[in-house]
C-alpha positions in Angstrom: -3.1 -13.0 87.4 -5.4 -11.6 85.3 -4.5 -10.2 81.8 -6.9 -8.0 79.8 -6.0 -6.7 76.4 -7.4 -4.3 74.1 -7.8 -1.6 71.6 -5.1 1.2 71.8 -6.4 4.4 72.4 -6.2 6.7 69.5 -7.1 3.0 66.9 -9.3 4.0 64.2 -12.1 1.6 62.5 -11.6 0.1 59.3 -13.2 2.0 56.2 -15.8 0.2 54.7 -16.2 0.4 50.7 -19.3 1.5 50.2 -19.2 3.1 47.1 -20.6 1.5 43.6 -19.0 1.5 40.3 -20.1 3.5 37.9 -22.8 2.2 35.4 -21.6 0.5 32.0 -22.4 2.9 29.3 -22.9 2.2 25.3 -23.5 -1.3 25.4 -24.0 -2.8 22.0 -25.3 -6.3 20.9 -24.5 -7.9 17.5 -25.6 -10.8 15.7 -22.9 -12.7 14.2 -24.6 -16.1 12.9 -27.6 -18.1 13.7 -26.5 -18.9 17.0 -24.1 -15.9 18.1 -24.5 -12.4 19.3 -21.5 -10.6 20.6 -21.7 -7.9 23.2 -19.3 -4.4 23.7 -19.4 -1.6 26.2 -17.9 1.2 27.7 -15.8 1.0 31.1 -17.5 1.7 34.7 -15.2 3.3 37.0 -14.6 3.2 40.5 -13.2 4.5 43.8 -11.5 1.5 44.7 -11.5 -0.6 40.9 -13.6 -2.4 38.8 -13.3 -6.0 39.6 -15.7 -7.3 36.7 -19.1 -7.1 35.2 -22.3 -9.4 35.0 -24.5 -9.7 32.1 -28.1 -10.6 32.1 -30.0 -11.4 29.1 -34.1 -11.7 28.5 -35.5 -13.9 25.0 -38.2 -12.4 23.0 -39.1 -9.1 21.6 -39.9 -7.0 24.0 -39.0 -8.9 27.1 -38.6 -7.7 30.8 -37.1 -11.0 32.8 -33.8 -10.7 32.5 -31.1 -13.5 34.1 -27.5 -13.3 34.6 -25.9 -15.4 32.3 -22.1 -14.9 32.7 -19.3 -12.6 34.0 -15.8 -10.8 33.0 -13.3 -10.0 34.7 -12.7 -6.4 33.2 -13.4 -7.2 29.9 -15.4 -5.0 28.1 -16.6 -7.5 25.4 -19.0 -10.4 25.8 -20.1 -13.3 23.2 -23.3 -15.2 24.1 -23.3 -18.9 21.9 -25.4 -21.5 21.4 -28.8 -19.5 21.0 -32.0 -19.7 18.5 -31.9 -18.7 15.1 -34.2 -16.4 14.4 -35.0 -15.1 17.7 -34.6 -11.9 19.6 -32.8 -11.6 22.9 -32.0 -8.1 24.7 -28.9 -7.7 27.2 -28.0 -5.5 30.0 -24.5 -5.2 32.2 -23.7 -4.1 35.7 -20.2 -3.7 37.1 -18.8 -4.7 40.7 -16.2 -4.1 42.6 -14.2 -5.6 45.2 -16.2 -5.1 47.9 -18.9 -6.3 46.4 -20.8 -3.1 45.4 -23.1 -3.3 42.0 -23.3 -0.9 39.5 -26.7 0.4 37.7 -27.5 -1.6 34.3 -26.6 -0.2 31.2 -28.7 0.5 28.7 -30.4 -2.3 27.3 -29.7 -3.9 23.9 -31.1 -6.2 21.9 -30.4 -7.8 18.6 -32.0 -10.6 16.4 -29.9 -13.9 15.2 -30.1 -15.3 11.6 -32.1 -17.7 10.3 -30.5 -21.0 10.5 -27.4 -21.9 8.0 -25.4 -18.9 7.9 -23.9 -15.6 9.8 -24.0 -12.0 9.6 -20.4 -11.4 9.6 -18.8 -9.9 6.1 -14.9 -9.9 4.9 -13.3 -7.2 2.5 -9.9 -7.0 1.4 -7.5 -4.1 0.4 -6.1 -3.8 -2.0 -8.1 -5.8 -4.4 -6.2 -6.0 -7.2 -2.4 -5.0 -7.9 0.9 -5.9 -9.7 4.1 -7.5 -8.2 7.5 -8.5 -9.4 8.4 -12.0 -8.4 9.3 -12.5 -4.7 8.0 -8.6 -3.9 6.5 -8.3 -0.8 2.8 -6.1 -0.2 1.0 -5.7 2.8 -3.1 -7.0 2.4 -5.7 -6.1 4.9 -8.8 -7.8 5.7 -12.0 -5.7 7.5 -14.9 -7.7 9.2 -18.1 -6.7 10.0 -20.3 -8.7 12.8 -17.0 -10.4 13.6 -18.0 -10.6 17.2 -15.6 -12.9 18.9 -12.9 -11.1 16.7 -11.5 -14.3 15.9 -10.3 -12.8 12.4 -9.0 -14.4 9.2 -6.6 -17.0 7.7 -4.9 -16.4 4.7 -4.3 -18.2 1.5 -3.3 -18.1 -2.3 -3.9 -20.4 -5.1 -0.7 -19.7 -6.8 2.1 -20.1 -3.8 3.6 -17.1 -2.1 3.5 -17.0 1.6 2.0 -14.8 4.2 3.3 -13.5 7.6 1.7 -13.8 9.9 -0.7 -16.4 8.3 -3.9 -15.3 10.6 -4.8 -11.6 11.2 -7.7 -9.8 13.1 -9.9 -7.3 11.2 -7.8 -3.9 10.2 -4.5 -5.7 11.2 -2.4 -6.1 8.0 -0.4 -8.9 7.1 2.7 -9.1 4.5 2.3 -11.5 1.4 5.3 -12.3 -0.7 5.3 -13.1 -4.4 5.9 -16.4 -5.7 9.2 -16.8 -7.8 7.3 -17.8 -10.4 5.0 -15.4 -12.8 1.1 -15.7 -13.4 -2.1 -14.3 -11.8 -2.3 -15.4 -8.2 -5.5 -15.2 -6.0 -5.6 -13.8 -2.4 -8.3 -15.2 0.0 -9.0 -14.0 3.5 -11.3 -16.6 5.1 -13.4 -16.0 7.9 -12.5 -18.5 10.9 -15.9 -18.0 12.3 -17.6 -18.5 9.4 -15.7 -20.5 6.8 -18.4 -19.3 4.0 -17.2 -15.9 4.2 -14.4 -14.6 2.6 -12.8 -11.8 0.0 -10.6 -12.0 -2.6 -7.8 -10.1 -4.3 -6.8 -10.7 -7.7 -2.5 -10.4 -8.0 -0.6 -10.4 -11.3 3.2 -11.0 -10.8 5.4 -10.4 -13.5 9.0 -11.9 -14.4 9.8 -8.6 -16.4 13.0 -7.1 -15.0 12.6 -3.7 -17.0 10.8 -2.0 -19.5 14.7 -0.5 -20.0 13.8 1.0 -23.7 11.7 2.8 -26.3 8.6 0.9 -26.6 9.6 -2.3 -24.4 12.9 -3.7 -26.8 14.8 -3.2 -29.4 12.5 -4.3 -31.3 10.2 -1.7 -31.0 7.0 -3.6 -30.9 5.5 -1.5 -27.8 4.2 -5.0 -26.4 4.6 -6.4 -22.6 4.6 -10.2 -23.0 5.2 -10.7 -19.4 1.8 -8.3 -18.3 -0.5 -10.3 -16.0 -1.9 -7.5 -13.7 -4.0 -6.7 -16.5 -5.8 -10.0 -18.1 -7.1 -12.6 -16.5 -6.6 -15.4 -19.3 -5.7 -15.9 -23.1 -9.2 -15.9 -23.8 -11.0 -13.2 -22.4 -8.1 -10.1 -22.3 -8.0 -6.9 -20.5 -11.4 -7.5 -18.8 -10.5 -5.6 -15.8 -9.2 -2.8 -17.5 -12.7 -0.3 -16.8 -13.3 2.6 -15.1 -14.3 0.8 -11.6 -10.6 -1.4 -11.6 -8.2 0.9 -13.6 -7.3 4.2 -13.0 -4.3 6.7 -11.8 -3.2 5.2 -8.8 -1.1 8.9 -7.7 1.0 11.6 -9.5 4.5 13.0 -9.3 5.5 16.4 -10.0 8.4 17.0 -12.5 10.4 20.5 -13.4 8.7 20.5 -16.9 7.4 18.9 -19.9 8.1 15.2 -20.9 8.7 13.7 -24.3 11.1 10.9 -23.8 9.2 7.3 -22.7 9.3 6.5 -18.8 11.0 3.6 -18.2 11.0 1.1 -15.7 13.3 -1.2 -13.3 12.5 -4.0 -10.9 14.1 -4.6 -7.8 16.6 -1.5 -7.5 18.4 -1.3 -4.4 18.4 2.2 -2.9 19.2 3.4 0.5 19.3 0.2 1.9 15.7 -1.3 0.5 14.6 -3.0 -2.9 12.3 -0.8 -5.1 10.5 -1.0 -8.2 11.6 2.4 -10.0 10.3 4.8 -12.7 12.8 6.6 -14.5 11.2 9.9 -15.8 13.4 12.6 -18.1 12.6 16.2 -18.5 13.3 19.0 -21.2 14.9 20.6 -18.3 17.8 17.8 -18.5 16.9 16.3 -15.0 16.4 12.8 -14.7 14.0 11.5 -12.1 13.8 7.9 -9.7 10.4 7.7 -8.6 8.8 4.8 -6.5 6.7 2.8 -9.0 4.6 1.7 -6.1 4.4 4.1 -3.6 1.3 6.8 -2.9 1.6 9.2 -2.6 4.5 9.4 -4.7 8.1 9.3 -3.5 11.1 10.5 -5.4 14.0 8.2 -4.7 16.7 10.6 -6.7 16.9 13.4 -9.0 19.7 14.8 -11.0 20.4 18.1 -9.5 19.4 17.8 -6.1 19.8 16.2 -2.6 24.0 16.0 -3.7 23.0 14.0 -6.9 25.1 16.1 -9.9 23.6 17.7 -12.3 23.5 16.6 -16.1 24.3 20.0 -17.0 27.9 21.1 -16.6 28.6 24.3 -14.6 27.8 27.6 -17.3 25.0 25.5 -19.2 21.6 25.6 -19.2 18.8 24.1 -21.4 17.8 25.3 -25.1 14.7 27.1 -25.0 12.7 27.7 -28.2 12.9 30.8 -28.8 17.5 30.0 -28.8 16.6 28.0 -31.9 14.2 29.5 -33.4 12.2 26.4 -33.8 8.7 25.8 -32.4 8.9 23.0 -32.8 8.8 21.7 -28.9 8.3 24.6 -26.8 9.2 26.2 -24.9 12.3 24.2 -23.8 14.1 22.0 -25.2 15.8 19.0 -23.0 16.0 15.3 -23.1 13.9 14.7 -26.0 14.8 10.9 -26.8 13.7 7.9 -25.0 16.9 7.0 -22.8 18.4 3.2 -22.4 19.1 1.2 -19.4 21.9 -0.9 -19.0 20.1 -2.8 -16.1 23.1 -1.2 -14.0 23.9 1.7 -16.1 21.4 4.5 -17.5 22.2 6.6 -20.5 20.3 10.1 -21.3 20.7 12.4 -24.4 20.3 15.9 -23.3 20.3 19.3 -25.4 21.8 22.4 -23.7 24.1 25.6 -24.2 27.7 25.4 -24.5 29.2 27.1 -27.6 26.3 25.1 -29.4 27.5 21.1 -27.7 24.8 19.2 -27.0 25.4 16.4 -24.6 25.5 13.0 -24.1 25.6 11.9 -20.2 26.2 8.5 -18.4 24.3 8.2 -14.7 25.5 5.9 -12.5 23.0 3.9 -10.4 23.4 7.0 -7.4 22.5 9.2 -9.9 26.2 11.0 -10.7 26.8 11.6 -14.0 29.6 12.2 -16.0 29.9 14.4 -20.0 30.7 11.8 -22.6 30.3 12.9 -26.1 28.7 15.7 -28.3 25.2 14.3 -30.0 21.8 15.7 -30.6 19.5 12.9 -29.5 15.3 12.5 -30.7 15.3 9.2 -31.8 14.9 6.4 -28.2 18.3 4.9 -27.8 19.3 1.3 -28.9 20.9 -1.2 -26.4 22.8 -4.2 -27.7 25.2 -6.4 -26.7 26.6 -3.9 -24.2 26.6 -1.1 -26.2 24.6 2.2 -26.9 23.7 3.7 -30.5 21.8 6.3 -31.3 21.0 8.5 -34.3 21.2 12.2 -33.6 20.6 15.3 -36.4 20.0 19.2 -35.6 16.1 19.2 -36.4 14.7 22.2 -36.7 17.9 23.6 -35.1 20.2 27.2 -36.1 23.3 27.7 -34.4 24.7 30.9 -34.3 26.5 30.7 -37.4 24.9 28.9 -39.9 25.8 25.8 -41.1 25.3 22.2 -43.0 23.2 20.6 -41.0 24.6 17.2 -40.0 23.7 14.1 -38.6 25.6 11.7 -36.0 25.2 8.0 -35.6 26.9 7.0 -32.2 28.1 4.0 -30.3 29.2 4.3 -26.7 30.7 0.5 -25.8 30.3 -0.1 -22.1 33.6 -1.4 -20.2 34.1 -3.2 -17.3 
């Protein structure tokens, strides 16, 4: 018996790929040391897919022979080692497909490799400089330039702290956190292709749990002992303190003037994260919690809004000049002495209009507040041994009626 078999009637032939990839577009060649140059380009496309790309190189200014001298498989980058210093060398790419279809060549690049003992590739660091409390974590970035095989960074200090992660790739930032211990600590971010290239970033971390006072203590001296952000060493003081390293950082916007001294608290817990806070009063009796570190600025809390209670009980208002008849401060008159902090507790003296009391206020750390005693506060408040004085007098101030004018010294004893 004889058997024949065959094509079905109605079969179609198999489709042949026939179709090439698009060329590679905006290919670029840099020279990253002596003996490097790194290649990048744009995507071919294709009916089917891009399977890979060749690249061809030629040696010599000028050159036309080109040779293939490696592939990717979809990779749009390409580093070329072990070549000549000093010498130029010109690249072009072609993309393939599946089926074996080749692409155009790109455009044609070329670039030049150093001279022998050193590499194109640069390192910068932000920030540069800063302050931190001990243990605070801050997030440092290193760029690179010529960085062709993107192999990054490592990260070190000469002071202790630790980084995370300990390697980053350029624009990829990485989170340093303080030593426990205070002093000026030095950032590096070392090139790994290039161990001669590197930035710095000068750190001071302070001790200081809060400038909590008029002019730093009760003392009154107006001096930060525990200030390294801004010296370098005993012997040569403030040198970065210029117009190129210091200067506003950002601003905040208050509800009007302010004569009582900012203050300032390390490591506050609020909504659930650890801040550095400055405390800000106004002669409109509102106290302020602003982020000491963030830009653009962020208010944490203010009396009198976002269901924080006012200073002010319901019916008063602040004393304007023009009440008093004194010009004195103009044209209202508010807090006007430096409050105190309790490192837990703050206390505020605040004028306003209520039959003539002025009032005294306790804030708790959420920023409620509660009406204590009658004073009339100018003078910064005192804090010792868990109590609060302050001297208070009417300056420049007619009640209605007039009167002696008197003068209060005050002690509030904290409990519990």
């Amino acid at each position: 018996m004889l058997a024949l078999q065959g094509c079905a009637s109605g079969s179609s032939t198999p489709t042949v790929d026939a179709t090439p990839p698009t060329a590679p577009s905006s290919l670029v060649a840099t020279a990253s040391s002596s003996t490097q140059i790194g290649l990048t380009w744009s995507a071919s496309t294709d009916n089917v897919g891009v399977a890979g790309y060749r690249v061809e190189r030629c040696t010599g200014a000028s050159c036309t022979s080109f040779t293939q001298i490696g592939t990717t498989t979809g990779a749009t980058t390409f580093s070329d080692s072990g070549l000549t210093a000093s010498t130029s060398y010109s690249y072009r790419v072609r993309a393939t497909d599946a089926a074996g279809n080749l692409s155009v060549f790109s455009n044609t690049s070329s670039a030049t490799t150093s001279s022998s003992g050193g590499s194109n590739i640069n390192v910068s660091i932000s920030p540069k400089r800063g302050g931190l409390t001990v243990t605070q974590t801050h997030s440092f970035t290193a760029t690179l330039t010529n960085d062709t095989a993107n192999q990054g960074v490592t990260w070190s200090s000469n002071a202790g702290g630790s980084f995370f992660p300990t390697t980053s790739t350029s624009g990829n930032a990485v989170t340093f956190t303080a030593p426990a211990s205070a002093g000026v600590v030095v950032i590096t971010a070392t090139s790994v292709a290039d161990g001669s290239k590197a930035a710095l970033a000068t750190i001071g971390v302070t001790d200081l749990s809060a400038v909590s006072t008029y002019l730093n203590s009760n003392f009154r001296q107006g001096a930060n002992l525990q200030e390294n952000a801004l010296t370098n060493s005993p012997a040569t003081p403030l040198t970065n303190v210029n117009s190129t390293n210091f200067g506003k950082l950002f601003s905040c916007s208050v509800d009007a003037a302010i004569y009582a001294q900012p203050l300032w608290v390390a490591n506050v817990s609020i909504g659930g994260a650890k801040h550095n806070v400055v405390y800000v009063a106004t002669q409109h009796d509102t106290v302020y919690a602003f982020d000491a570190d963030a830009s653009p600025c962020s208010t944490l809390w203010q009396t009198g809004a976002n269901s924080v209670n006012s200073l002010l009980p319901s019916g008063q208002t602040w004393v304007t000049s023009g009440d008093v008849a004194c010009a004195d401060l103009q044209p209202d008159i508010g807090i006007v002495g430096t409050p105190v902090i309790d490192l837990g507790t703050k206390y505020s003296g605040d004028r306003s209009w209520n039959e003539h009391d002025i009032c005294g206020h306790k804030i708790e750390d959420h920023g409620r507040s509660r009406h204590v005693s009658p004073t009339v506060a100018r003078a910064g408040y005192h804090h010792r041994q868990r109590k609060i004085i302050w001297a208070a007098g009417n300056f420049c101030f007619r009640a209605r009626k007039r009167k002696r004018k008197r003068g209060w010294h005050v002690e509030i004893r904290s409990v519990g």
